[in-house]
C-alpha positions as CSV (number, residue, x, y, z in Angstrom):
1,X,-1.3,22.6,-0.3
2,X,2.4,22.6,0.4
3,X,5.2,20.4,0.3
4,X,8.4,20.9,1.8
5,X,10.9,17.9,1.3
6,X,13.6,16.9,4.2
7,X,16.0,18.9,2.7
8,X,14.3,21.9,3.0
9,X,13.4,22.2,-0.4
10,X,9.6,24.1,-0.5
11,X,8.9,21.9,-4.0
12,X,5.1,23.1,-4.0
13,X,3.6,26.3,-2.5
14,X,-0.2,27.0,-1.6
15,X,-1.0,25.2,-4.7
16,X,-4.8,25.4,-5.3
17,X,-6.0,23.3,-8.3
18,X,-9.6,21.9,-9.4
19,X,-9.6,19.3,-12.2
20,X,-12.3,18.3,-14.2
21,X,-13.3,14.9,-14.9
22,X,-12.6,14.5,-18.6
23,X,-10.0,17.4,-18.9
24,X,-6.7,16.8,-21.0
25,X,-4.3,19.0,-18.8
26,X,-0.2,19.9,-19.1
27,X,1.5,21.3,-16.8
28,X,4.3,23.1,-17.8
29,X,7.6,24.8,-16.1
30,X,11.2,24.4,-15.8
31,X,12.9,21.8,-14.2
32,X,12.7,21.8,-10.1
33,X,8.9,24.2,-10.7
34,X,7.0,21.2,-8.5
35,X,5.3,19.8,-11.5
36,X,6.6,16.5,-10.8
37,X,5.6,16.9,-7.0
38,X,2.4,17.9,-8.1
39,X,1.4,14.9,-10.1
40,X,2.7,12.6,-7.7
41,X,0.8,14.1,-4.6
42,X,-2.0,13.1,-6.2
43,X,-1.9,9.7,-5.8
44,X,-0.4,9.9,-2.9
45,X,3.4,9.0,-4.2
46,X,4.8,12.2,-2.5
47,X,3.1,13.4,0.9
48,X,1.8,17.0,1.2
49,X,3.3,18.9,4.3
50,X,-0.2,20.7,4.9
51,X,-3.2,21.4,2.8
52,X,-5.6,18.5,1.3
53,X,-6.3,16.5,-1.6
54,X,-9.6,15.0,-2.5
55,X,-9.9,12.6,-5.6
56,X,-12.5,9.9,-6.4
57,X,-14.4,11.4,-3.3
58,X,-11.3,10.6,-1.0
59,X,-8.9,12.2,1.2
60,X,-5.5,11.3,-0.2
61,X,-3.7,12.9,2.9
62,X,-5.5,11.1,5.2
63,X,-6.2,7.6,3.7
64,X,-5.2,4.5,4.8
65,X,-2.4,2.2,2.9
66,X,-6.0,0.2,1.7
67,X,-7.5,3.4,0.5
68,X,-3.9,5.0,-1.1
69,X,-4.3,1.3,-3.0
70,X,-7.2,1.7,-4.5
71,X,-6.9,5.2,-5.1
72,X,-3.5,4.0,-7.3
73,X,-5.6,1.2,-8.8
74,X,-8.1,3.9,-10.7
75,X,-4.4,5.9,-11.4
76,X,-2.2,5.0,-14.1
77,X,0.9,6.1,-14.2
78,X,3.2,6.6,-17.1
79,X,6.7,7.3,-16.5
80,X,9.7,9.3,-18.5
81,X,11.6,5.9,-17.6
82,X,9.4,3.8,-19.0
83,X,9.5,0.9,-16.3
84,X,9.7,-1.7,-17.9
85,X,11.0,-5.2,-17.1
86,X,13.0,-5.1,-20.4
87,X,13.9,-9.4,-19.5
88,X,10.3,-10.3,-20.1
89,X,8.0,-9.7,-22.8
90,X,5.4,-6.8,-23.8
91,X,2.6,-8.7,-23.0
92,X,3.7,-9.4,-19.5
93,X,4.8,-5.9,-18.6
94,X,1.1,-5.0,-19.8
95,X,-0.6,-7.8,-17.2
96,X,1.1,-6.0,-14.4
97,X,-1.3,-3.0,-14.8
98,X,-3.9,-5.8,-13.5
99,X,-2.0,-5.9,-9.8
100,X,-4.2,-3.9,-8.0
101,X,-7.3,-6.1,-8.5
102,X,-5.5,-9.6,-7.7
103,X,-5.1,-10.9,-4.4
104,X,-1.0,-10.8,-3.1
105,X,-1.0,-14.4,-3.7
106,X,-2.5,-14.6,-7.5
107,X,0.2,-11.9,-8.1
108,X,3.0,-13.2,-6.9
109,X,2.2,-16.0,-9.1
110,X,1.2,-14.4,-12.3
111,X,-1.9,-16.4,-11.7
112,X,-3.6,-14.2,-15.0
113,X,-7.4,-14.5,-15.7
114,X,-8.8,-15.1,-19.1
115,X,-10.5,-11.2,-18.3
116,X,-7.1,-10.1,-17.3
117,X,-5.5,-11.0,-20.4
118,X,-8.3,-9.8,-22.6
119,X,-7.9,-6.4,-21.1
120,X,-3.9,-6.6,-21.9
121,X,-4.2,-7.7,-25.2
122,X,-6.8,-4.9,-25.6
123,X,-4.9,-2.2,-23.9
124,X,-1.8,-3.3,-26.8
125,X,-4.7,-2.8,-29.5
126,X,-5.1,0.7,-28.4
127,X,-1.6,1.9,-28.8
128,X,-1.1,-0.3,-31.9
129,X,1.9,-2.5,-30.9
130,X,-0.3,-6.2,-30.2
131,X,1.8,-7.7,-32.8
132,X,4.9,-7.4,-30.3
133,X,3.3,-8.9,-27.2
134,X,5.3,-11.8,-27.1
135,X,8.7,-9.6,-27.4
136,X,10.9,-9.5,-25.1
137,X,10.8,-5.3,-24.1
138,X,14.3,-5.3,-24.2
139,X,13.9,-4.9,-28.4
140,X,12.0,-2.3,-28.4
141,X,12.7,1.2,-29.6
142,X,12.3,4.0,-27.3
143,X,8.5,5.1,-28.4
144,X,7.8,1.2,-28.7
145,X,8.8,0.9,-24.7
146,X,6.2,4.1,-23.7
147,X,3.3,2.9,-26.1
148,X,3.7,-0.6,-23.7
149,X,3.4,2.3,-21.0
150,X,0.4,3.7,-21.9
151,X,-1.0,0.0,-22.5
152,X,-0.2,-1.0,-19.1
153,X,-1.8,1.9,-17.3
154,X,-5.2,1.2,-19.3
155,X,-4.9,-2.4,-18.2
156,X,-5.8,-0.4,-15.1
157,X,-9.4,0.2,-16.5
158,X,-8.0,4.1,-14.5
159,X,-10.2,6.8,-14.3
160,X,-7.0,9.1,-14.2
161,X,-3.8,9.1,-16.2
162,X,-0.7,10.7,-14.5
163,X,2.3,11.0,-17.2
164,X,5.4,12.3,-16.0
165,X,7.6,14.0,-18.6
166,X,6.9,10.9,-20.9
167,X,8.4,11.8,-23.9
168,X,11.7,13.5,-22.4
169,X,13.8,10.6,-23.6
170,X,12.2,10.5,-27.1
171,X,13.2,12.7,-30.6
172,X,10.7,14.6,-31.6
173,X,8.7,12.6,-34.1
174,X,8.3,10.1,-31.9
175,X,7.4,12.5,-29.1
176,X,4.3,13.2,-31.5
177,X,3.2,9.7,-31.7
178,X,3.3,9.0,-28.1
179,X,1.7,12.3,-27.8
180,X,-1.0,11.0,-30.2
181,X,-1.8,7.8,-28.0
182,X,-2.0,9.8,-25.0
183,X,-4.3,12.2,-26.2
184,X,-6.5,9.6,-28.4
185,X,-6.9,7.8,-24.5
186,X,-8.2,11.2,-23.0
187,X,-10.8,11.8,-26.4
188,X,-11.5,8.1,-27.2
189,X,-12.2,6.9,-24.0
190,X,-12.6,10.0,-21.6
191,X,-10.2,9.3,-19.5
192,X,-8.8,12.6,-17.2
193,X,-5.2,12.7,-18.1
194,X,-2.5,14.8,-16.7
195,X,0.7,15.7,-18.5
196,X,3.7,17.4,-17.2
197,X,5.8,18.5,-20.3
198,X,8.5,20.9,-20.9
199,X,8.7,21.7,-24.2
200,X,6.2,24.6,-25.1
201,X,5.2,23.6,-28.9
202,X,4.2,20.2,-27.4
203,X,1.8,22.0,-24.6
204,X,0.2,24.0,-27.1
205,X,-0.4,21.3,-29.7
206,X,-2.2,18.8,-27.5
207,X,-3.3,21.2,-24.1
208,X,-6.8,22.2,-24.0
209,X,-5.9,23.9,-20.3
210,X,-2.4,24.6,-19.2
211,X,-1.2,25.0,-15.9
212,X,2.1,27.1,-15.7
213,X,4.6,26.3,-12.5
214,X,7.6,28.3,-11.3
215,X,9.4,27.8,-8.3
216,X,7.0,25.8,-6.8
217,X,4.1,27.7,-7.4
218,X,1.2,28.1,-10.2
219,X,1.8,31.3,-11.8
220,X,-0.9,30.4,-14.9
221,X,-4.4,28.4,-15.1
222,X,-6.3,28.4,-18.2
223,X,-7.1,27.9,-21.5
224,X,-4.4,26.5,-23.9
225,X,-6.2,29.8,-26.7
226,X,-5.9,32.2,-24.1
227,X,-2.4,31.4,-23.6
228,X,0.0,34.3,-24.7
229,X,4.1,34.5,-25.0
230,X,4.3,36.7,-21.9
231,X,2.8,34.0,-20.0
232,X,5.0,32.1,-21.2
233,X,8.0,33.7,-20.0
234,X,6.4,34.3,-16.4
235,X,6.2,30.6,-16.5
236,X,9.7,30.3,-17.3
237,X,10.8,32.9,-14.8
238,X,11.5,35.6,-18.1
239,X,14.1,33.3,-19.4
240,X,12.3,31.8,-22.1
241,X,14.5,30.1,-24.8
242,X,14.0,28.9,-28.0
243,X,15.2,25.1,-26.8
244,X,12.2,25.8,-24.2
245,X,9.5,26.7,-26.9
246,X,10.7,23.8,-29.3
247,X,11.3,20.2,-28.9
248,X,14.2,20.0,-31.0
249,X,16.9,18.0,-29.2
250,X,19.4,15.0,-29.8
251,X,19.3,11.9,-27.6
């Protein structure tokens, strides 16, 4: 498949990709390799300019706005950002991962089933932040915030977990523990989760397959063991640095 943006930009280039259900995959590259556009054509978030996407025995490309919805309600999404509505409280933010399986009307008016909130208060048990529900998100750290992430797309019940960079904003440590959560919802509950990450150590650590982007294009496919340095730097066009390979950074 292709995607070529308004602009001109040619963000993804006769990309070819199976995923298996199950599979904990990273995707890995510099910034502007397509591995943003990638996870979101899936879902249908970005359109493809040719080519073809099947998921959950669906055409992507060619589904109606009912179809693209209910492909999105078995997707959840978590975001470098976060997206939170930092005014309200944890346990709120969590509901909202309940949208796609209320009518307009009950959503608009919060109108929460006892089930629904079962599901929220279970998703919070998961990442271990339930005693914060009633916070407002606004007092949260950084790592608190994405663990309410990762607890709102399981309110989902998804089948599929896209996560988009989602420890970019975090140090280190706590990149680990949000990695952790991420990875425990992929082993513990066997959900197929995709990761885009740029920070090498990371990918290695928590990958079992890796998929390598440059300049729009996948350059590697396989096995996080059968991954070598020289990959590596074909991923990162032979400029590999050592802030590429480790997460060390300042925020």
């Amino acid at each position: 498949m292709n995607v070529i943006y308004p602009t001109g930009t040619h963000a993804m280039k006769d990309v070819s990709l199976d995923i298996n259900e199950g599979d904990f995959l990273v995707i890995v590259g510099k910034s502007g390799a397509g591995k943003s556009t990638l996870l979101r054509t899936l879902n249908g978030l970005v359109k493809t300019t040719s080519g073809s996407i099947n998921i959950f025995d669906k055409e992507v490309t060619t589904s109606s706005k009912r179809e693209l919805r209910e492909i999105r309600s078995k997707t959840g999404m978590i975001f470098q950002t976060f997206n939170l509505v930092t005014r309200t409280t944890v346990f709120n933010n969590v509901l909202t991962g309940r949208l796609g399986e209320m009518s307009t009307l009950r959503g608009f008016f919060g109108l929460w089933s006892d089930e629904d909130k079962k599901i929220a208060m279970d998703a919070l048990k998961e990442v271990e932040i339930e005693e914060k529900a009633w916070t407002r998100a606004s007092k949260l750290s950084g790592g608190q915030q994405q663990r309410v992430g990762i607890a709102r797309a399981l309110t989902q019940k998804p089948k599929l977990v896209l996560a988009d960079e989602p420890v970019a904003s975090l140090d280190p440590v706590t990149s680990r523990k949000v990695m952790d959560y991420i990875k425990k919802i992929n082993v513990e509950l066997g959900i197929t989760t995709i990761v885009n990450l740029h920070f090498l150590d990371l990918a290695k650590d928590y990958a079992e397959r890796i998929i390598g982007m440059y300049d729009g294009k996948i350059v590697y496919d396989g096995m996080v063991d059968d991954i070598t340095d020289a990959d590596f730097e074909k991923i990162y066009g032979g400029q590999l640095t050592e802030e590429d390979y480790n997460e060390t950074r300042t925020n």
